[in-house]
C-alpha positions as CSV (number, residue, x, y, z in Angstrom):
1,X,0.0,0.0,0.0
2,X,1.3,3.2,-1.2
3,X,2.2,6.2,1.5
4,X,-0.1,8.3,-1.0
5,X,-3.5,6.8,0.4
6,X,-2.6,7.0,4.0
7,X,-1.4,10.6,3.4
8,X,-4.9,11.4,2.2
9,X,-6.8,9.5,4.3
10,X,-4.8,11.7,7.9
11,X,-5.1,14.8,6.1
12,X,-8.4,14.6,5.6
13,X,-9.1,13.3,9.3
14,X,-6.9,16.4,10.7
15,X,-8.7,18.9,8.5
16,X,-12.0,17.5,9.7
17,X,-10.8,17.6,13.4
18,X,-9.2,21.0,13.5
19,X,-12.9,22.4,11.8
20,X,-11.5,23.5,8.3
21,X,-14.3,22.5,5.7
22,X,-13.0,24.6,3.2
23,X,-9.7,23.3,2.9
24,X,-10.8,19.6,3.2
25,X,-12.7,20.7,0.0
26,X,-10.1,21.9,-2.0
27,X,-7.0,21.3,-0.7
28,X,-6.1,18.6,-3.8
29,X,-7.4,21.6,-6.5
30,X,-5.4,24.0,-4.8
31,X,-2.2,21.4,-4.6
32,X,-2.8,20.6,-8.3
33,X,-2.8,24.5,-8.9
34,X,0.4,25.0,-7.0
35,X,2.2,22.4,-8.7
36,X,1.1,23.2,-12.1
37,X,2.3,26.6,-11.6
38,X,5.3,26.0,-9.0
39,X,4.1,28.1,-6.3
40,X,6.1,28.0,-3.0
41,X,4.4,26.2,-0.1
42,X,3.0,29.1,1.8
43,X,1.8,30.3,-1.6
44,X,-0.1,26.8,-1.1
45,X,-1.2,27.6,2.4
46,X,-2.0,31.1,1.6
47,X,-4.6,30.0,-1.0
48,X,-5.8,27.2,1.4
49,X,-6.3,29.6,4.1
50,X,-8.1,32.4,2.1
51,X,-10.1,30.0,1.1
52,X,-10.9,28.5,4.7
53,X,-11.5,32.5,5.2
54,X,-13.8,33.6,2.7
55,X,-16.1,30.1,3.3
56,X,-16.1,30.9,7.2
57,X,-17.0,34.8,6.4
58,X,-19.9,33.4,3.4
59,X,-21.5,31.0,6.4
60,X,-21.4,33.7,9.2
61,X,-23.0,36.4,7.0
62,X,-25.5,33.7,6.0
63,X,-26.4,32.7,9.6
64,X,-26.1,36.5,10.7
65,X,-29.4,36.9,8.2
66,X,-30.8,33.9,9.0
67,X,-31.1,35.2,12.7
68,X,-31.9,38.7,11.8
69,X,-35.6,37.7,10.3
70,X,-35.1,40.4,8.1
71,X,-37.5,39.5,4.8
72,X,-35.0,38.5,2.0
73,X,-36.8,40.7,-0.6
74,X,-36.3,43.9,1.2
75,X,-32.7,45.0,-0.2
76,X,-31.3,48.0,-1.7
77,X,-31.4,46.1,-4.8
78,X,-34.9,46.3,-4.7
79,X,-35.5,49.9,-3.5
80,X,-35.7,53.0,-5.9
81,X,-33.3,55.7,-4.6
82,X,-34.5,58.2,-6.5
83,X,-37.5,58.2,-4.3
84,X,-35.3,59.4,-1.4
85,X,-34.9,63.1,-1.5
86,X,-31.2,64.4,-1.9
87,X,-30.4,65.1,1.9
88,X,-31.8,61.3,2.6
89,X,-30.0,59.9,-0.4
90,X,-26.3,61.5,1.5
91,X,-27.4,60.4,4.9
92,X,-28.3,56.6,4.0
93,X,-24.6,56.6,2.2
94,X,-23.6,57.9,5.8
95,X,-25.5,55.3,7.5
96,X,-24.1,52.3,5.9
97,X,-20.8,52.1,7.1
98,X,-22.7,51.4,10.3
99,X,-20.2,54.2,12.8
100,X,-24.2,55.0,14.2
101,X,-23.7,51.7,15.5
102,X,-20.6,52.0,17.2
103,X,-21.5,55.5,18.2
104,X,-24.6,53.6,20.0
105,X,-26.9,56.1,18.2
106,X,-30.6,55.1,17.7
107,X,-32.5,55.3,13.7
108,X,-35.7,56.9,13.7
109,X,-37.8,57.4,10.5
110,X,-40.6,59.2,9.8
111,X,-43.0,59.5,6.7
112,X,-46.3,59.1,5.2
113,X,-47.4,55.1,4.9
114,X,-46.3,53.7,2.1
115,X,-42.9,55.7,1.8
116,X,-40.6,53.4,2.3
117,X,-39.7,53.2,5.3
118,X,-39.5,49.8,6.5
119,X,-38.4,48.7,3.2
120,X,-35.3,51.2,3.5
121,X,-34.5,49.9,7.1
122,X,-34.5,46.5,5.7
123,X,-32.0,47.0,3.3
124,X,-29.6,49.2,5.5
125,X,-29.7,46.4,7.9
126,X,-28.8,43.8,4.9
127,X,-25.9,45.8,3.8
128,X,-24.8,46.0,7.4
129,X,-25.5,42.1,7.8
130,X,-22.9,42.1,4.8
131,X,-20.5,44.0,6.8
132,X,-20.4,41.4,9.7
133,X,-23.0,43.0,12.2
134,X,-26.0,41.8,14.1
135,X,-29.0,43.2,13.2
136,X,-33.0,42.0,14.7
137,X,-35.9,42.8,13.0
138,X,-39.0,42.7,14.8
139,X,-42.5,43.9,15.4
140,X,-43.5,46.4,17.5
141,X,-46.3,44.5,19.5
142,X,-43.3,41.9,20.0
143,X,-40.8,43.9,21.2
144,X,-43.6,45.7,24.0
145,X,-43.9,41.6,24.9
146,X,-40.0,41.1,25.4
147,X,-40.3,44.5,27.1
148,X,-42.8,43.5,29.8
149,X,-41.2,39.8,29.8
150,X,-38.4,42.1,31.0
151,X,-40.4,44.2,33.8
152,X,-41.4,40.5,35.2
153,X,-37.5,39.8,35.4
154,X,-36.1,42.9,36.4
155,X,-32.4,40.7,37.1
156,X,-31.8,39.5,34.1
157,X,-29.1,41.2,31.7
158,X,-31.1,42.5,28.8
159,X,-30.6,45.7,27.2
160,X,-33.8,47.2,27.9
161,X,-32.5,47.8,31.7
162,X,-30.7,50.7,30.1
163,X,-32.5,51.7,27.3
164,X,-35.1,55.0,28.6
165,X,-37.4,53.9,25.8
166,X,-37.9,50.4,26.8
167,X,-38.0,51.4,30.2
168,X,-41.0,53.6,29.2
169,X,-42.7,51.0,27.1
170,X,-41.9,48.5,30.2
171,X,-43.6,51.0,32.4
172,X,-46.7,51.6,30.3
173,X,-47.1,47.8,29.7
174,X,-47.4,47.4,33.6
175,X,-50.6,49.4,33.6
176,X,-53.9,49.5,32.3
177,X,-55.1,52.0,30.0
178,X,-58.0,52.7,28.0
179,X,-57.3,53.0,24.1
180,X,-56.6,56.9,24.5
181,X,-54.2,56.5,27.0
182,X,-52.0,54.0,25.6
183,X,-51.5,56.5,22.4
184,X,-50.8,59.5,24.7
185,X,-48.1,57.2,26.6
186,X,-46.6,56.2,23.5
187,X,-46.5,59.9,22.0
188,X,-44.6,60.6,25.7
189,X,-42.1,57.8,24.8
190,X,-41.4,59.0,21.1
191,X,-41.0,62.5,22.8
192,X,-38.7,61.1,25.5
193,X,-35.9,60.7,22.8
């Protein structure tokens, strides 16, 4: 039995122990390459590992939407920009390097139903899913539930212990209020900000 086999056969088993899918895939393409056009051996391994790389970045991005429940047909492929007037046009390019996010800086947008809006929320949150960052897209009547989930379990870790707006919406969830109420402690909350 030839060492070539066994060779394999351990490589295989190593890659598939130390978690590198990508280069068990193509690691005899890429050696095939590198032979055919005598490249050094960390030419190999550099090749091997970009690979390994951009297959790990592909699945995280993947599972980063997947988590998000952001609808997959709300992109910025699929929204007209020219419906955006000029000052909104500049200020979505500013948005989508995501530094509101690391500033900690909340997005609020206002218009007419039917403008947009969610639509355009959707897609800055894809292109910042593209970037490598968590986004959540949710409901409003589901996050007043997590929110008053939250006043029930005022020791637990969430973020809505230091968020003034959830703590607003938690408070308002605790009591009852007729119809008329509600709205005028809602309008207090988007005021708060």
């Amino acid at each position: 039995m030839s060492a070539a086999p066994q060779i394999r056969t351990a490589l295989l088993e190593n890659l598939k122990t130390l978690h590198l899918p990508a280069m068990r895939d193509c690691f005899e393409q890429a050696a095939q390459h590198a032979e055919k056009e005598t490249l050094s051996y960390e030419q190999y391994l550099l090749e091997l590992s970009e690979r390994e790389c951009e297959s790990r970045r592909h699945n995280r991005i993947a599972a980063l939407l997947r988590e998000s429940g952001l609808p997959r047909e709300k992109t910025m492929a699929n929204f007209d920009l020219k419906r955006l007037p000029v000052k909104a046009g500049r200020q979505l390019k500013a948005l989508v390097d995501g530094g509101f996010l690391d500033r900690k800086e909340n997005l609020l947008l206002f218009g007419n139903p039917g403008a947009g809006k969610s639509h355009l929320l959707c897609a800055l949150a894809h292109e910042l899913i593209a970037q490598g960052r968590r986004m959540k897209y949710t409901s409003c009547a589901l996050m007043v539930r997590i929110v008053s989930q939250e006043s029930l379990y005022p020791d637990s870790r969430r973020p809505a212990r230091n968020n003034p707006v959830l703590q607003q919406l938690a408070f308002a969830g605790k009591r009852k209020h007729t119809a008329r109420q509600s709205r005028l402690q809602l309008r207090r909350v988007h005021e708060f900000d």
